[in-house]
C-alpha positions in Angstrom: 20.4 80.6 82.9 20.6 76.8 82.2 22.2 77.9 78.9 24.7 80.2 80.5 25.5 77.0 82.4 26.1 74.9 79.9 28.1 77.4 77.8 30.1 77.8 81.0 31.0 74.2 81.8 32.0 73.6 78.5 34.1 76.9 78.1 36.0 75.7 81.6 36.4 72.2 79.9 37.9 73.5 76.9 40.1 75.6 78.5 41.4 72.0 80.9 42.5 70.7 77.7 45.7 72.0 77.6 46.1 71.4 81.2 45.4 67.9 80.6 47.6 67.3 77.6 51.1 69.2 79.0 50.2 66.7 81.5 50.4 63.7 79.8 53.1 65.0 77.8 54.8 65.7 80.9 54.7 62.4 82.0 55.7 60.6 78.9 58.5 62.7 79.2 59.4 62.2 82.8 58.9 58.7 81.7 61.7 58.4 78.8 64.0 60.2 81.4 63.8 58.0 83.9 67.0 56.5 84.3 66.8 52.5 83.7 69.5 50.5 85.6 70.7 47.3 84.0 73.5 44.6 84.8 74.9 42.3 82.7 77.5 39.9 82.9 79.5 38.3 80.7 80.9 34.9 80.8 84.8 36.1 80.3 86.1 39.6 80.0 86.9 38.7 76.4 83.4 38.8 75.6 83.2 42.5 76.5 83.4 44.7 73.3 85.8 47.4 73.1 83.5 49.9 73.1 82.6 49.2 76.6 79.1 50.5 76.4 80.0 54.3 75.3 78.4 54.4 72.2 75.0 52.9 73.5 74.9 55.7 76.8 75.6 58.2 74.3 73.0 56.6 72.3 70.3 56.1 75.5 72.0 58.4 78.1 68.6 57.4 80.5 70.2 53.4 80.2 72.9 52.5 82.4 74.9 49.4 81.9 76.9 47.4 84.5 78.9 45.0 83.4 80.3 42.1 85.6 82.5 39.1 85.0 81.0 35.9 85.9 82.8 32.9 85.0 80.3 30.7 82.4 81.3 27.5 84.9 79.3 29.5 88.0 76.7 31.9 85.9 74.0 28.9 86.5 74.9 28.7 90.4 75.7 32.5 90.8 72.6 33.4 89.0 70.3 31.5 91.0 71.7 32.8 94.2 71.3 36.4 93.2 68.1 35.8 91.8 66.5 34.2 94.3 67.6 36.9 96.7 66.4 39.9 94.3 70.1 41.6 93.6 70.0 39.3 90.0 71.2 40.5 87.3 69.2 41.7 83.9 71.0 39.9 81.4 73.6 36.9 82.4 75.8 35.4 79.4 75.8 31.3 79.7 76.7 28.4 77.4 74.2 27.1 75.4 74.1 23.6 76.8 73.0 24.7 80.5 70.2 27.0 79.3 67.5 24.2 79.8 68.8 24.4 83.9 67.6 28.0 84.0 64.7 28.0 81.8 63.4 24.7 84.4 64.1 27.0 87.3 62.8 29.7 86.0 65.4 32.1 86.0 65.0 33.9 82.6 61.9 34.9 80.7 60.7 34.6 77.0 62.3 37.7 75.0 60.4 36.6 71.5 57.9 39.5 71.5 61.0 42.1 71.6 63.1 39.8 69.4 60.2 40.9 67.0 60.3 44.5 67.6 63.9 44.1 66.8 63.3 42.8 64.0 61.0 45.6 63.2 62.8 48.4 64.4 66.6 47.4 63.0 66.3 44.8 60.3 69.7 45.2 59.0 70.8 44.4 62.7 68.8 41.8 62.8 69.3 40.0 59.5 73.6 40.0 59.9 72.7 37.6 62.5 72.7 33.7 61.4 70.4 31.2 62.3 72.6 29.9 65.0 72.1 33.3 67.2 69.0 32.2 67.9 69.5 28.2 68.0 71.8 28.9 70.6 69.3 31.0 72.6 66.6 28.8 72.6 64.3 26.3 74.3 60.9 24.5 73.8 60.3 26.6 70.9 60.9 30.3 72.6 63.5 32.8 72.5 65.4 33.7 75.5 68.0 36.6 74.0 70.5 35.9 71.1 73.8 34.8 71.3 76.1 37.0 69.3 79.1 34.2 69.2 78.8 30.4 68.6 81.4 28.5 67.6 82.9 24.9 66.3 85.4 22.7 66.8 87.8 21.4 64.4 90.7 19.4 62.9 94.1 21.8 62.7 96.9 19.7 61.5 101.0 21.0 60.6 101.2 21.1 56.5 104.9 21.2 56.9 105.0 17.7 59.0 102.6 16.3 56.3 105.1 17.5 53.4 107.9 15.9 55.1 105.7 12.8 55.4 104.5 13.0 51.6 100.4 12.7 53.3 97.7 14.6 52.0 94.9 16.1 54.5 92.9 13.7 55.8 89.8 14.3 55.0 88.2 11.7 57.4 88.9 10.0 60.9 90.7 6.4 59.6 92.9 8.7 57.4 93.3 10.6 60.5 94.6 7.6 62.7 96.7 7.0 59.7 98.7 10.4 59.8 98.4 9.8 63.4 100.6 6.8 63.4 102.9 7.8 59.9 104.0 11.0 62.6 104.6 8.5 65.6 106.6 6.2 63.4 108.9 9.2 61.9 108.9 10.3 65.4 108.0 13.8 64.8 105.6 14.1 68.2 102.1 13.0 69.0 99.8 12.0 66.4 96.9 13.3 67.5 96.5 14.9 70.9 92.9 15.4 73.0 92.6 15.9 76.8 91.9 13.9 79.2 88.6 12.3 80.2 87.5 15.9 82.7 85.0 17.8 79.9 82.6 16.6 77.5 82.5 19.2 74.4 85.4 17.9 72.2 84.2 14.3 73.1 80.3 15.4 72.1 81.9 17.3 68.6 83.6 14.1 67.6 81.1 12.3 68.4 78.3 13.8 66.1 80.6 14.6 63.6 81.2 10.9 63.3 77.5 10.5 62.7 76.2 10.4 66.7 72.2 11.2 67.1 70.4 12.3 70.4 67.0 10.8 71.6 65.7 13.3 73.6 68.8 15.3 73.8 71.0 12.5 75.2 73.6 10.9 73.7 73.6 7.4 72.5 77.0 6.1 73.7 75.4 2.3 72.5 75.0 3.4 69.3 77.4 2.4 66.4 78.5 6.5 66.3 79.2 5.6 70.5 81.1 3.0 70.5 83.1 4.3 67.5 84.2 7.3 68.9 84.7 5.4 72.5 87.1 2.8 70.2 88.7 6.4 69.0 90.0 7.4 71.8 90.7 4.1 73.4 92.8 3.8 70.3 94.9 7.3 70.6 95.8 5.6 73.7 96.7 2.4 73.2 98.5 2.6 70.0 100.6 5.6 72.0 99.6 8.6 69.4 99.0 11.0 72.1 100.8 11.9 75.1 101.0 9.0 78.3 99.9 11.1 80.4 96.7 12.1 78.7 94.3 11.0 81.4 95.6 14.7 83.4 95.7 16.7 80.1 93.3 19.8 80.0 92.4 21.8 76.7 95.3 24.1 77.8 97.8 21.2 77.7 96.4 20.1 74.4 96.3 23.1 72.9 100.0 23.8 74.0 101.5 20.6 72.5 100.3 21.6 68.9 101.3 25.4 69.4 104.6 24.3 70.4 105.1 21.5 67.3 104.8 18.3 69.6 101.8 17.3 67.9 100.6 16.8 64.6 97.0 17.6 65.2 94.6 18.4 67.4 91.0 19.3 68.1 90.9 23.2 68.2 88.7 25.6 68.8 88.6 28.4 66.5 89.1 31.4 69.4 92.3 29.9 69.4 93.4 30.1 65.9 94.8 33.9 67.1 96.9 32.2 69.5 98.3 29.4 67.1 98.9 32.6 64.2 101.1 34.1 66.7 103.5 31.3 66.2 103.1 30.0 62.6 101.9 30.9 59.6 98.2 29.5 59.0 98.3 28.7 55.5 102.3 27.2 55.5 102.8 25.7 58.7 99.7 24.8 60.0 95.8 24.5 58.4 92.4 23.5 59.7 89.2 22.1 59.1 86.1 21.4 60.1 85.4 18.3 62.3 85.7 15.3 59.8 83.4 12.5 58.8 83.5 8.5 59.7 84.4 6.9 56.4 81.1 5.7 55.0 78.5 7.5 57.2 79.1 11.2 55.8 75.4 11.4 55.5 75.0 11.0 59.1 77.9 14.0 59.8 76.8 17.1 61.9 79.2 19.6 62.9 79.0 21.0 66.3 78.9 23.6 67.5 79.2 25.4 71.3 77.3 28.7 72.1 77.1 31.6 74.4 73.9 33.2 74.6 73.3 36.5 76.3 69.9 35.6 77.8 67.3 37.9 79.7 66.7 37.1 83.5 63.7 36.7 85.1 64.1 39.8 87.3 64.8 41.9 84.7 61.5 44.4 84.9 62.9 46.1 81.9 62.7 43.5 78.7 62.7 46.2 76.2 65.8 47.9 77.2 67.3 44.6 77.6 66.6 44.2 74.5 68.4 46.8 73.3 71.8 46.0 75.1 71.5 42.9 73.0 71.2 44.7 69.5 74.0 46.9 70.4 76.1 43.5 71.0 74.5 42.3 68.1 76.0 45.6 66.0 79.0 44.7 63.3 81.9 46.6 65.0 81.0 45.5 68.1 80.6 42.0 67.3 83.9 42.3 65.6 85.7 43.8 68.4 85.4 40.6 70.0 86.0 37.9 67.0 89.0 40.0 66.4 90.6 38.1 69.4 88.5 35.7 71.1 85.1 33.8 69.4 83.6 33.5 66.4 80.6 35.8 65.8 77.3 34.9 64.6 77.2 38.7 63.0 77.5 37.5 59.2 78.7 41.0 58.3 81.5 40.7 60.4 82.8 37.3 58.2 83.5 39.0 55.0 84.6 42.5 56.4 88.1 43.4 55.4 89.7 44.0 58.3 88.8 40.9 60.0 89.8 38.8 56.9 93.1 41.1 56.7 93.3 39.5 61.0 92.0 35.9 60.5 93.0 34.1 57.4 90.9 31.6 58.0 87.7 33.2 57.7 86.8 32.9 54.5 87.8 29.4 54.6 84.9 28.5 57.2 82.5 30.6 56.6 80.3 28.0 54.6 81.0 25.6 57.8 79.3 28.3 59.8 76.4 28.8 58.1 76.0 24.8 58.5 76.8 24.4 62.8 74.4 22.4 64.5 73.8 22.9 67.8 75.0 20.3 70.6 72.0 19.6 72.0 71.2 20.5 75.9 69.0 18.9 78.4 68.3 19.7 82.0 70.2 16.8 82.8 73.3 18.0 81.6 75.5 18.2 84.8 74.4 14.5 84.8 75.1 13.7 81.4 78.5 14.8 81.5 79.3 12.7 84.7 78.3 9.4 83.2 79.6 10.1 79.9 83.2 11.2 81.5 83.0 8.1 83.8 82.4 6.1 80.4 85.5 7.6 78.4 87.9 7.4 81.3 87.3 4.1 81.5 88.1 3.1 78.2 91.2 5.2 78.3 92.6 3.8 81.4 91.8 0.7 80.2 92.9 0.0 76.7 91.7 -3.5 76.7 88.4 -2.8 78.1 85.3 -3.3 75.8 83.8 -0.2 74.6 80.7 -1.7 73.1 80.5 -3.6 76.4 81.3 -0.2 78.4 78.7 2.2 76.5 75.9 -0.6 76.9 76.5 -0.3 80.7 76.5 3.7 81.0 74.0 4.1 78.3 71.6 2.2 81.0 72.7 5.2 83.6 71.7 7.7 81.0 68.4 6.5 80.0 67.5 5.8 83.3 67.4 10.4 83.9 64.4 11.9 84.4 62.6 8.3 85.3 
């Protein structure tokens, strides 16, 4: 009888088996239906590929993607709102130098684990991208997404203004000051236009590109790099090589006084090389390079760049699928989509494909400069930062005769004195 038993209870076991693995196959499979719900948003509606998410919900058809416009000026402020109230999105698109403000507040979460299955699971996707993808997307050593466009700002100048002039390219900033005043003397326009004292990234570009270091992230406006590119600007000024009314000038006003030929040159992004094409020639008219060196310190030269990281929130309770919205970014056609017309990508594919290079002239001419961007550095103190180093340019531009060596000792007290 006790055999009989046993026989039975392992002859009813058996027979659970099956039972027991339909059900567990059942559940893995209710488990890749289940539809996961994410939201993203992008800093400008330029950033959105063409696509608009087709391909990948044909691709995961249990993945939904919402995607929102947030300005990049309010994603910090808007994000921490939303956040903090539980309605925050899964994946929010910043700029690279406020990404130490949401890391401190906690707002996003480490994505390097998945970054490594990426790199597992699609390593052509994953190698197109260049080392600044994830420069741009990181802090204290960890990954916080990638960020699929990065890019520079640089020296465009009119070759047919410096043919009329008989002036080769300068190829550093007192050759640049030079053309600057040749093209205010033949009274062609401005020499060299900037905007006003209101943002900080065109001042921070010149600035390391003339040889500026950071000490903990901030700027050293005392250093000789400081006070030379404070004396720079003082100098556009004074010497009347940019517009009087340069203290109100945004990037829109610069941008429009080389676009329209009242300005020799100008520092310009390359998003808005499209815009100046439109209008000349690149190549005849007008060319472009990279930010330049101060004569004598080119071993000291960095050129900056400006990034805009698609980063992974800290209420996003699915990282993996995050994860994958960010390789479909990531993908060639996609990326292109949106270099095509608006940033650079860090997609190294996209750089040498045909169409692109048949769009953007340029390309091929920068794509060295690329691969060689340094990051402006970020701090948690960079709404700060920017206040004090603003409050230090205006004044030398209002005041031509004030003492920039004098004027960056007294700010440069204001910005060591953060975090203390």
């Amino acid at each position: 009888m006790k055999k009989f038993n046993t026989i039975l209870i392992v002859t009813i076991a058996l027979l659970m088996v099956p039972g027991f693995l339909w059900s567990a196959a059942q559940a893995e499979t209710a488990k890749k239906a289940e539809v996961v719900e994410l939201t993203v948003w992008f800093g400008r509606q330029n950033f959105i590929p063409d696509d608009g998410f087709d391909a990948f919900h044909a691709k995961y058809p249990n993945i939904k993607v919402k995607a929102d416009v947030i300005p990049l000026e309010q994603a910090l402020t808007e994000g921490a709102k939303a956040i903090s109230a539980g309605v925050g999105p899964d994946i929010v698109q910043t700029d690279s130098r406020r990404l130490p403000p949401f890391v401190e507040a906690g707002l996003v979460q480490p994505m390097d684990k998945y970054i490594e299955m990426w790199k597992s699971e699609d390593p052509a996707n994953y190698n197109a991208l260049s080392s600044s993808a994830w420069e741009h997307a990181s802090h204290n050593g960890k990954l916080y997404g990638v960020s699929i466009f990065a890019g520079p700002f640089n020296n465009a100048y009119r070759i047919d203004w410096l043919d009329k002039l008989g002036l080769s390219v300068p190829q550093t900033w007192e050759e640049v000051l030079a053309v600057a005043r040749a093209t205010r003397d033949a009274g062609l326009g401005y020499g060299f236009v900037v905007r006003g004292p209101n943002s900080t990234p065109w001042f921070f570009a010149h600035y390391m590109a003339m040889g500026g270091k950071f000490v903990d992230n901030i700027i050293q406006l005392d250093s000789p790099a400081g006070i030379y590119a404070l004396t720079f600007y003082q100098t556009l000024v004074k010497e009347k090589l940019v517009s009087e009314g340069v203290l109100s000038w945004g990037s829109d006003d610069m941008r429009a006084a080389f676009i329209t030929g009242r300005a020799m040159m100008a520092p310009i992004g390359t998003n808005i090389f499209p815009n100046i094409q439109k209008e000349m020639a690149y190549g005849e008219k007008w060319g472009a390079t990279p930010m330049l060196p101060r004569e004598g310190y080119e071993k000291d030269y960095t050129y900056a760049s400006l990034g805009w990281p698609m980063i992974v929130t800290s209420s996003c309770e699915h990282p993996y699928e995050a994860s994958l919205v960010l390789r479909y970014l990531a993908e060639n056609d996609n990326a292109k989509s949106v270099a095509r017309r608006y940033q650079p990508t860090t997609v190294t594919s996209v750089w040498s494909d045909p169409e692109y290079l048949a769009e953007q002239p340029w390309a091929s001419d920068f794509e060295d400069a690329l691969n060689n961007m340094t990051r402006t550095p970020a701090t948690v103190f960079i709404t700060q930062v920017d206040n004090i180093v603003l409050d230090a340019l205006g004044e030398v531009m209002e005041n031509v005769y004030a003492n920039p060596a004098e004027v960056a000792k007294r700010y440069q007290k204001q910005l060591d004195a953060l975090g203390k």
